[in-house]
C-alpha positions in Angstrom: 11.5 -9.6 20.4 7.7 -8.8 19.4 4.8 -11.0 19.9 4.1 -13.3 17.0 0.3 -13.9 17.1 -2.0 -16.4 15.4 -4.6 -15.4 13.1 -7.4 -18.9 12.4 -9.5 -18.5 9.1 -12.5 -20.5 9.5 -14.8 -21.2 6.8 -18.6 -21.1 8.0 -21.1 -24.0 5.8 -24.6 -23.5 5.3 -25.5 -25.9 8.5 -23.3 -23.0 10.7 -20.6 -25.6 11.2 -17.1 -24.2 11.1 -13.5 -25.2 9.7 -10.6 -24.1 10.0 -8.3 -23.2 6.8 -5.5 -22.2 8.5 -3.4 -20.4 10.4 -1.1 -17.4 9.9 1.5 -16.0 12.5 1.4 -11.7 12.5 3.0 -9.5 14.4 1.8 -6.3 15.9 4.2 -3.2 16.0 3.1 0.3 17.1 4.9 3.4 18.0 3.8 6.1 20.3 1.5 9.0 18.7 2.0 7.0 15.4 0.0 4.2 15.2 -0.3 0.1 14.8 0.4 -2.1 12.1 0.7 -5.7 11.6 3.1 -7.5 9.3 1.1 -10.7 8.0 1.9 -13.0 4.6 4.9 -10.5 3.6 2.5 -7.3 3.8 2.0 -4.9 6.0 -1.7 -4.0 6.9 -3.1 -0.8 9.1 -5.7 -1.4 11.8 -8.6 0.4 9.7 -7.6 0.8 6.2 -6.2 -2.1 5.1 -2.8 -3.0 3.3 -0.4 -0.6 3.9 1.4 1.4 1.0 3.3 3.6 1.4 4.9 2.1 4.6 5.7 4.6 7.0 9.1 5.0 7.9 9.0 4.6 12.0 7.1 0.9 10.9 9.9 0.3 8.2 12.7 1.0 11.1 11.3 -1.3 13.9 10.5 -4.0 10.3 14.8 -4.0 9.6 15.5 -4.7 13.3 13.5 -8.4 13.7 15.2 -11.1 13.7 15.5 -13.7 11.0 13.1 -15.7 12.5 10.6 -13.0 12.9 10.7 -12.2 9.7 10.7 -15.8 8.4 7.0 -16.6 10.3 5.5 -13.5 8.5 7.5 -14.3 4.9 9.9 -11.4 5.0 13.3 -12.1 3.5 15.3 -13.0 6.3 18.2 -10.9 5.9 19.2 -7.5 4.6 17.5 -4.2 4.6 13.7 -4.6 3.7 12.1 -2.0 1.0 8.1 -1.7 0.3 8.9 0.8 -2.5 9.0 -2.1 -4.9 5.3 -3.6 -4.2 5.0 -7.4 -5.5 2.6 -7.2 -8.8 -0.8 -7.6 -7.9 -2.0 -10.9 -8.6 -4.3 -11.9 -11.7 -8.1 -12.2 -10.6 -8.6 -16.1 -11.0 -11.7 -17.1 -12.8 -14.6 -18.8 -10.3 -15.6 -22.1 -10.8 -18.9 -23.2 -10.1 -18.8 -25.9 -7.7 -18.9 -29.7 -8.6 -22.1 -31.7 -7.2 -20.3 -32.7 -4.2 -18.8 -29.4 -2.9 -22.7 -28.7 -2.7 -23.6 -31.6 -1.1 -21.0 -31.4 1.3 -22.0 -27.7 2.3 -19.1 -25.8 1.2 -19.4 -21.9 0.7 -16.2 -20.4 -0.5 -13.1 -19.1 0.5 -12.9 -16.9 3.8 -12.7 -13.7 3.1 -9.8 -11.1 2.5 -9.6 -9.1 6.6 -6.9 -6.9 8.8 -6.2 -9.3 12.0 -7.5 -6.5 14.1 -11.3 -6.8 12.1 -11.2 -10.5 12.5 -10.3 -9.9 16.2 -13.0 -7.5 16.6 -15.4 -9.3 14.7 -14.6 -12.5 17.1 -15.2 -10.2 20.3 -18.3 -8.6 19.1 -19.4 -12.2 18.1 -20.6 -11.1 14.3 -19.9 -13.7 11.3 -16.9 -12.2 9.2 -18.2 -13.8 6.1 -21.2 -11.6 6.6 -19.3 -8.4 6.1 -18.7 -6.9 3.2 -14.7 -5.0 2.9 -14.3 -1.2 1.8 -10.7 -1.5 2.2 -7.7 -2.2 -0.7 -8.7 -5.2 -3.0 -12.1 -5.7 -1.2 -10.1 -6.1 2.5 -12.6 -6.1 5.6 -11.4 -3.6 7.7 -12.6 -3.1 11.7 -14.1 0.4 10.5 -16.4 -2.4 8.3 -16.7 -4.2 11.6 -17.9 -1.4 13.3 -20.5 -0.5 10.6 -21.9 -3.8 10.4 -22.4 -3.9 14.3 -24.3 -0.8 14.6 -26.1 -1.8 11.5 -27.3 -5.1 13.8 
């Protein structure tokens, strides 16, 4: 059975106090000379580039073999044979609302921000603020190659 791993997105305020926002279960798959990816909220995401698509077909074998309740902590249908080729619709950009008085007064800053679990692992070893790092990967996703920039830019 593979490893099902927590993932903590923490929102940061302006007095550097942070919160978390939740927690998402991802599991890690790899196969030798091919690569990793991670299946997290029904997607499946590289270790550098972001959301995955096409899936390749040695991630798409080892995807059909977890078990129903793999599949169900990473929102996978829990039974029959799983197919990337029909992506869901990308969802409609949602209009951002200025914040009310007391969301400023209480030091709120936004919604973390779109990143691989392997950036947000790297960015938690190398001790640099995620919401500081600006993503080059799909839809704006930080990705550890943006990781590794923004270190060596320190």
């Amino acid at each position: 059975m593979p490893l099902i791993t927590r993932v903590h997105n923490y929102q940061v305020d302006k007095m550097n106090k942070a919160r978390m926002l939740s927690v998402r279960p991802y599991i890690r798959l790899s196969e030798k000379d091919q690569g990793v990816v991670y299946l997290q909220s029904g997607r499946v995401w590289s270790e550098t580039d972001g959301e995955m698509k096409p899936v390749p077909d040695w991630a798409l074998k080892q995807i059909n073999k977890l078990s129903r309740e793999a599949r169900k902590k990473v929102d996978l249908p829990e039974e029959g044979e799983i197919s990337f080729d029909k992506q869901k619709p990308e969802p409609k950009p949602v209009p951002i609302e200025t914040p009310t008085e007391s969301a400023q007064s209480s030091g709120d800053s936004g919604d973390m921000p779109h990143a691989t679990p392997a950036a947000i692992s790297l960015a938690d070893d190398l001790g640099l603020d995620i919401m500081l790092i600006t993503g080059t990967g799909a839809n704006g996703t930080i990705t550890t190659g943006d990781v590794k920039s923004a270190e060596t830019a320190d």
